[in-house]
PAZAPA-4460 file (N, C-alpha, C; in steps of 0.05 Angstrom, whole numbers, plus 32768, in hexadecimal, padded with zeros to 4 digits):
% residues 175
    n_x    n_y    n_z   ca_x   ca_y   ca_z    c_x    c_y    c_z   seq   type   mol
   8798   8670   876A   87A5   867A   8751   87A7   8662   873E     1      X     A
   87B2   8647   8740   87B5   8637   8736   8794   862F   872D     2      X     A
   8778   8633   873A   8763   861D   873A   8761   863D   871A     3      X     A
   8765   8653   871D   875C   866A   870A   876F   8661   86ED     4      X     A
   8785   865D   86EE   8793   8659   86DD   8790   8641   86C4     5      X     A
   8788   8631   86DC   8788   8615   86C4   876F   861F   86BB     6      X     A
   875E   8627   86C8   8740   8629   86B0   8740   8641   869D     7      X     A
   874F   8657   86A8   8756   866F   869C   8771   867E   8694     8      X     A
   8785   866F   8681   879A   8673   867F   87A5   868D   8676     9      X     A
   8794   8699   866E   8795   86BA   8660   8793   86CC   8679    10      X     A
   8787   86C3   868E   877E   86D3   86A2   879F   86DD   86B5    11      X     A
   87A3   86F2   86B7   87BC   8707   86C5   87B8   8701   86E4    12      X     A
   87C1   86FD   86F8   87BD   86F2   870E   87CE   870B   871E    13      X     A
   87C8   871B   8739   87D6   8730   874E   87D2   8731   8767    14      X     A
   87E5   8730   8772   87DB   8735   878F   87E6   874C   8797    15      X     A
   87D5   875F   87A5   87D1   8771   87B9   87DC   8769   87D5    16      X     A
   87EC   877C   87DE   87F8   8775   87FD   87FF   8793   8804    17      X     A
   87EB   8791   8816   87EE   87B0   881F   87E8   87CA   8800    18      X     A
   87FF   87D3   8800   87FA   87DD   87E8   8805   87DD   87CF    19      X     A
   8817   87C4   87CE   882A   87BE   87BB   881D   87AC   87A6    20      X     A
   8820   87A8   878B   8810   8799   8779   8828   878C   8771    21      X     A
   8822   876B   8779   8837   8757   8769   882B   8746   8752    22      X     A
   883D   8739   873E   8834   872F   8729   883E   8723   8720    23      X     A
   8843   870E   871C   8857   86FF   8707   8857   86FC   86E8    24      X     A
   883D   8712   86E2   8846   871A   86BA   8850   8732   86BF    25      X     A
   8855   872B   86B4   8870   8740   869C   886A   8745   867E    26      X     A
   8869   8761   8675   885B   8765   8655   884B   876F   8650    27      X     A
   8842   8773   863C   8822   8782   8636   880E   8775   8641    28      X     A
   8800   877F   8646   87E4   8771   864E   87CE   8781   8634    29      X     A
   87BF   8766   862F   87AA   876D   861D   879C   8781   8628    30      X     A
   8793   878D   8614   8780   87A8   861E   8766   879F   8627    31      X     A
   8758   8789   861A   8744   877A   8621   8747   8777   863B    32      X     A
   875B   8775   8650   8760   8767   866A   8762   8774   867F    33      X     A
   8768   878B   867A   8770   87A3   868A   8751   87B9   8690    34      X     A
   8747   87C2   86A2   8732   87D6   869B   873F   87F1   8693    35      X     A
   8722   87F5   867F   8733   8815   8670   873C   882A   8681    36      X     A
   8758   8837   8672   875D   8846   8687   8773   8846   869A    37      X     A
   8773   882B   8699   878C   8826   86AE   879F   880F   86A8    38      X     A
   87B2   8813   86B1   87CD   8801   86A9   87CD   87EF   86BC    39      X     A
   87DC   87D6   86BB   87EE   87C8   86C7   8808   87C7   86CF    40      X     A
   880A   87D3   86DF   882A   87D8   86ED   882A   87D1   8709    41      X     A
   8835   87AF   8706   883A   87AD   8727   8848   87B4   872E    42      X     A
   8859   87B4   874B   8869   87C0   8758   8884   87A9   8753    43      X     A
   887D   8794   8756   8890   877C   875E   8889   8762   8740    44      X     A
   8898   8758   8737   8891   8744   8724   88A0   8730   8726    45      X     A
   889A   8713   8731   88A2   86FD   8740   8889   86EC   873D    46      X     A
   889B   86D1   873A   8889   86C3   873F   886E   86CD   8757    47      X     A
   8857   86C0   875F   8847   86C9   8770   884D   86B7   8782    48      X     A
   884F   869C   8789   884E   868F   879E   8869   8699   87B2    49      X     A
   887A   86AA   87A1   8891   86BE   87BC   8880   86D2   87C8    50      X     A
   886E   86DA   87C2   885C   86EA   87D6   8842   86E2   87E9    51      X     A
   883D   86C6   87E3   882D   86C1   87F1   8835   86B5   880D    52      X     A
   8847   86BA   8810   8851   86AF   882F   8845   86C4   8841    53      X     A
   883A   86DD   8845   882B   86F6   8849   8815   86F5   8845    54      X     A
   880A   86FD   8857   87E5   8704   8851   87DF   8719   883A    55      X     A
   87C9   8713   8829   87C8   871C   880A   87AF   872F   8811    56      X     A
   87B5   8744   880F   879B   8757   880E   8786   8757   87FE    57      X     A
   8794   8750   87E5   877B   8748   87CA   878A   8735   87B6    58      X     A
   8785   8729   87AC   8784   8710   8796   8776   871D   877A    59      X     A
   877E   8721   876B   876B   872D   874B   8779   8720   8734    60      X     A
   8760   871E   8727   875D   8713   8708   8761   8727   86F5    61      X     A
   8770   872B   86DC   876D   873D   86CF   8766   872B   86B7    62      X     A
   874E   872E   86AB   874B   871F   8693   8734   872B   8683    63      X     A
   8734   871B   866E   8710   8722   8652   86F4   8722   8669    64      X     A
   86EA   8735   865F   86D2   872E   8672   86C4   871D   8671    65      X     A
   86BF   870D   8653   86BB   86EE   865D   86CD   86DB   866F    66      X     A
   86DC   86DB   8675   86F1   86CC   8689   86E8   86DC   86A2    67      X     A
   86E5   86ED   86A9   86E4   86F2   86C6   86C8   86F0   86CF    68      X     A
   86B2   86EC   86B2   8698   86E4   86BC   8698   86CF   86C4    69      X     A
   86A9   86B3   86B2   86A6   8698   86BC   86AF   869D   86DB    70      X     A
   86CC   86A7   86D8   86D5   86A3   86FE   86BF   86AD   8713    71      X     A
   86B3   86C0   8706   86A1   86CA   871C   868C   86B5   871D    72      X     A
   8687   86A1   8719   8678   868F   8719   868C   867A   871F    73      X     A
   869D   866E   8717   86A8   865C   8720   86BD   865F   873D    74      X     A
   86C7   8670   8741   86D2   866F   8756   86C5   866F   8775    75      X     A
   86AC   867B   8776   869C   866D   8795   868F   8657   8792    76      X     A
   8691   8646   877B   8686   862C   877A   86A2   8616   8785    77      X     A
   86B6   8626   877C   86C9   8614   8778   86D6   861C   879F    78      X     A
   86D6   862F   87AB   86E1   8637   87C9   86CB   863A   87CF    79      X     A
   86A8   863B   87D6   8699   8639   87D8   869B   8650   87F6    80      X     A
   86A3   866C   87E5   8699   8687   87EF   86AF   8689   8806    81      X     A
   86C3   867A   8806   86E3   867F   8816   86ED   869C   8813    82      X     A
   86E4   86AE   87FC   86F0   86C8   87F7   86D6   86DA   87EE    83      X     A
   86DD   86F1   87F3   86CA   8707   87E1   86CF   8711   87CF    84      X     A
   86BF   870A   87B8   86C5   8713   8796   86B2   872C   879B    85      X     A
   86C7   873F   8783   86B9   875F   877B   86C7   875C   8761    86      X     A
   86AE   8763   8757   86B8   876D   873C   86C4   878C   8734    87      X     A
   86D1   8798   8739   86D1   87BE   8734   86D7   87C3   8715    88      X     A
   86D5   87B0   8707   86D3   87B7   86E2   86CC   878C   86D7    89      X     A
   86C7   879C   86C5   86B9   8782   86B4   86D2   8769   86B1    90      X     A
   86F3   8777   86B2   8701   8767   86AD   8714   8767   86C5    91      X     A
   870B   8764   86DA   8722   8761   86FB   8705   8754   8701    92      X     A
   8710   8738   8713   870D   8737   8731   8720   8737   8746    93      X     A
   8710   8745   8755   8721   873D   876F   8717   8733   8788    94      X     A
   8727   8722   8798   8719   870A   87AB   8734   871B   87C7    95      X     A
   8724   871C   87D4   872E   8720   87ED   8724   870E   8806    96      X     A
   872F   871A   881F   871C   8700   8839   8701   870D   8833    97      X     A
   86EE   86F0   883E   86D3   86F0   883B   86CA   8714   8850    98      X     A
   86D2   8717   8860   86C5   8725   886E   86DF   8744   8864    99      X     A
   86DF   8744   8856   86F4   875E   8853   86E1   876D   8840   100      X     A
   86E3   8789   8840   86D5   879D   8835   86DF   87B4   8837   101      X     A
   86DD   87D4   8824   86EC   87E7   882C   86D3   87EF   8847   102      X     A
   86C1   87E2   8850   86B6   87F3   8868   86C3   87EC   8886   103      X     A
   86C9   87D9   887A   86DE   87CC   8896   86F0   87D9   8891   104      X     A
   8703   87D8   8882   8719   87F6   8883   8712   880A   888C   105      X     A
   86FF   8816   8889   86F7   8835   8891   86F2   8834   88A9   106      X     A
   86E8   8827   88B7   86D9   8818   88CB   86F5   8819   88E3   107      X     A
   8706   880D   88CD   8723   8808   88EA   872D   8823   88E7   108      X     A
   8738   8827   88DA   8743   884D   88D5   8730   885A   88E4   109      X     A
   871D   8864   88E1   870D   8873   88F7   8713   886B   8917   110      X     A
   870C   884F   8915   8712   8844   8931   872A   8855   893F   111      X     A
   8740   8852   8927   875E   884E   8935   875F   887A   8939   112      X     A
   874D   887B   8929   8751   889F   8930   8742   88AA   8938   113      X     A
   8730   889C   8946   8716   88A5   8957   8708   88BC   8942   114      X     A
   8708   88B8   892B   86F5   88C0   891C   86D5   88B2   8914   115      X     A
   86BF   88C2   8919   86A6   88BD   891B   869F   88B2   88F3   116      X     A
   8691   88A1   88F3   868A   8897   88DB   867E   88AF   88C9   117      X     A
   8666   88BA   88DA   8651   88D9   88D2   8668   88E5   88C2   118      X     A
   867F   88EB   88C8   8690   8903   88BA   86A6   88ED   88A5   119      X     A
   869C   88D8   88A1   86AB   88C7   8883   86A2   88D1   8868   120      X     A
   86B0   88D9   8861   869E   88DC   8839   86B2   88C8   882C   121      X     A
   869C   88B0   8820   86AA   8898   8814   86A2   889B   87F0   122      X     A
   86B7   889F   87E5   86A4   889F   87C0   86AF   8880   87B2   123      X     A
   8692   887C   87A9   869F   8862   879A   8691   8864   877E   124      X     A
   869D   8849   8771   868E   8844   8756   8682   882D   8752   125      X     A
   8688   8814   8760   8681   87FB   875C   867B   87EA   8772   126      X     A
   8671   87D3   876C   866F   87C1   8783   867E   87B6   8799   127      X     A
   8698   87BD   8794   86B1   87BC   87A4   86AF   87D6   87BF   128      X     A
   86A1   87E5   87B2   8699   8800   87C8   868A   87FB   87D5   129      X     A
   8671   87F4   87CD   8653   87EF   87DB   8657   87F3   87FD   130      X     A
   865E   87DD   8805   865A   87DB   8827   8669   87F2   882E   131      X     A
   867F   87FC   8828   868D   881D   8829   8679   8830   8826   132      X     A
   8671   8835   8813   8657   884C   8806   8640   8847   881F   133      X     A
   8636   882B   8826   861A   882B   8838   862A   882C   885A   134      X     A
   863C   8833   8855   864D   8833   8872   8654   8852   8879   135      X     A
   865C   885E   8864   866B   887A   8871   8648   888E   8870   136      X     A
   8653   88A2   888F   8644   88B7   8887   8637   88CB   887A   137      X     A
   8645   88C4   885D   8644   88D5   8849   8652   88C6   8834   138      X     A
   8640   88B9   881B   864F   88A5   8809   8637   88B9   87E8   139      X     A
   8653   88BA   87D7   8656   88C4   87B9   865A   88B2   87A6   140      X     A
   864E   88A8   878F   8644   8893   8781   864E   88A2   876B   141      X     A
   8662   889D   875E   8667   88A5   8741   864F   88A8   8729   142      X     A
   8651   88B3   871D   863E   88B4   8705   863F   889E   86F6   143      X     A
   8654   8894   86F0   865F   8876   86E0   8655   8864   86EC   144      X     A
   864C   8867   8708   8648   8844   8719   8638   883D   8714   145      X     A
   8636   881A   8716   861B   8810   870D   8606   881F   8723   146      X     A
   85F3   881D   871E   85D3   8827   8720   85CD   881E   873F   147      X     A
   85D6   8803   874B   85CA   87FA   8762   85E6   8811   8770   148      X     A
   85FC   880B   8765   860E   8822   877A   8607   8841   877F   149      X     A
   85FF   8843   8767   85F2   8865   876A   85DC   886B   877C   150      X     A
   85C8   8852   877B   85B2   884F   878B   85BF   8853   87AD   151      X     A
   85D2   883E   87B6   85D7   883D   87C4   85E8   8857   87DC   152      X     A
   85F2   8866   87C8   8600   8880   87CE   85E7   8891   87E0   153      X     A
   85F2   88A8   87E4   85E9   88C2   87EF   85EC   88CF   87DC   154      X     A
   85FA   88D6   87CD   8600   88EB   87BE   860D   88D7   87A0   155      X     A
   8604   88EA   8786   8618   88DF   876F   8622   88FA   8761   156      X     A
   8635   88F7   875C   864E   8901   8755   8650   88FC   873D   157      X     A
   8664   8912   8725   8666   890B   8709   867E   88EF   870E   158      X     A
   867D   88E1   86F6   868C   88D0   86F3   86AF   88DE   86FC   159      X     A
   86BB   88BD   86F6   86E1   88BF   8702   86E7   88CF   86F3   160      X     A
   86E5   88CE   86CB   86EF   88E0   86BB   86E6   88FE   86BD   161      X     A
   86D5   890E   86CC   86CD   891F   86CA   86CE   892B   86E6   162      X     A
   86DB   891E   86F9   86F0   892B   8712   86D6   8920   8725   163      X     A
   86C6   8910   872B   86B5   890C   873B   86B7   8905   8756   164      X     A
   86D2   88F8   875D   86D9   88FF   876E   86E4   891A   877F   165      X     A
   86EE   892A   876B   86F7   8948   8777   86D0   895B   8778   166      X     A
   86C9   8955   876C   86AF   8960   8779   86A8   8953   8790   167      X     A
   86A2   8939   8793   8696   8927   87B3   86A9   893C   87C8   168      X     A
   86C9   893F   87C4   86D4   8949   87D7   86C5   896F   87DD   169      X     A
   86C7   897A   87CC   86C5   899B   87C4   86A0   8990   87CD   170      X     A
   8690   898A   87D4   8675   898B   87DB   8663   8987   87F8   171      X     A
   867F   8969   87F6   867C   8955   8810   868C   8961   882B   172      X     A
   869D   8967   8824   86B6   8965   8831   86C0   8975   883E   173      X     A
   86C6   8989   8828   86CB   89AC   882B   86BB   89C2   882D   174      X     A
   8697   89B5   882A   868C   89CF   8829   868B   89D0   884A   175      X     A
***
C-alpha cells in the first residue's frame, strides 16, 4: 500500500476480507476512478493497517486508468510476481495471493459438496474470470468481454446491461 501510494497518491486503496470491503477514504470518489456503473461503498472505513492483522482476500487500486497502467507495470517489478494482478476495468487493480483464482474457489466448493465440475456454469467478463471460464463445465463470456475472454468461453451471452447473465442461467442451467 505504502510502495502504491508514494508513487500514486490519487490512487483509492481496499481490502477485501472475506466479503467485507474496507477503506480508509471517505467522500466522493472521482468518477474517473471508479468503473462505470458502480459506486464505492465500503463496509468499514478505518485506517487499513487495523485490518491487516487478517489474511486479505484482495488488495485493489481504484484510480485514472493511466495510474493503474503504470502500477500494472510497476508493481511486479517492484514484488517481482509475489501477488496476482487482474485488471476487471481499466480503472481497478486487484492483487491477490499468486496462486489464487475464482477457479480455485469453484474448485474447493465443489470439492466441499461433492459437486462434479461437468455441471458448473461459470459467466464472466474479464481477465479476472479466465481460469474460472477455462475451468467450469460450462463457461458464458459476456458480450462486453474483451475478445480473448469471449474466445475463451463456451458460450457468449448478451452483455451485464442487457441481463446476460440471467440468460447464461435461463439456457445453461435451467433448460
Amino acid at each position: 500500500i505504502d510502495f502504491v501510494r508514494k508513487r500514486c497518491p490519487d490512487a483509492i486503496a481496499s481490502v477485501e476480507i472475506i466479503d467485507r470491503l474496507y477503506s480508509d477514504h471517505f467522500g466522493i470518489v472521482p468518477a474517473d476512478a471508479i468503473p462505470a456503473g458502480r459506486s464505492f461503498n465500503p463496509d468499514v472505513i478505518a485506517a487499513l493497517e487495523t485490518f491487516l492483522h487478517v489474511p486479505v482476500t484482495r488488495l485493489m487500486f481504484h484510480a485514472k486508468a493511466s495510474v493503474i497502467d503504470e502500477l500494472y507495470y510497476l508493481v511486479p517489478q517492484r514484488f517481482q510476481n509475489r501477488f496476482g494482478l487482474f485488471r476487471s476495468d481499466s480503472r481497478l487493480l486487484q492483487l491477490m495471493a499468486p496462486d489464487t483464482n475464482k477457479a480455485m474457489a469453484l474448485d474447493f466448493v465443489c470439492k466441499s459438496y461433492g459437486i462434479n465440475r461437468n455441471n458448473v456454469l461459470a459467466v464472466g467478463d474479464n481477465a479476472n474470470d479466465l481460469p474460472m471460464l477455462q475451468w467450469a463445465g460450462v463457461s458464458a463470456a459476456m458480450a462486453n468481454g474483451p475478445e480473448h475472454i469471449r474466445r475463451a468461453a463456451h458460450h457468449v451471452v448478451p452483455s451485464n446491461r442487457d441481463d446476460g447473465v440471467a440468460v447464461a442461467i435461463e439456457r445453461f442451467a435451467l433448460a
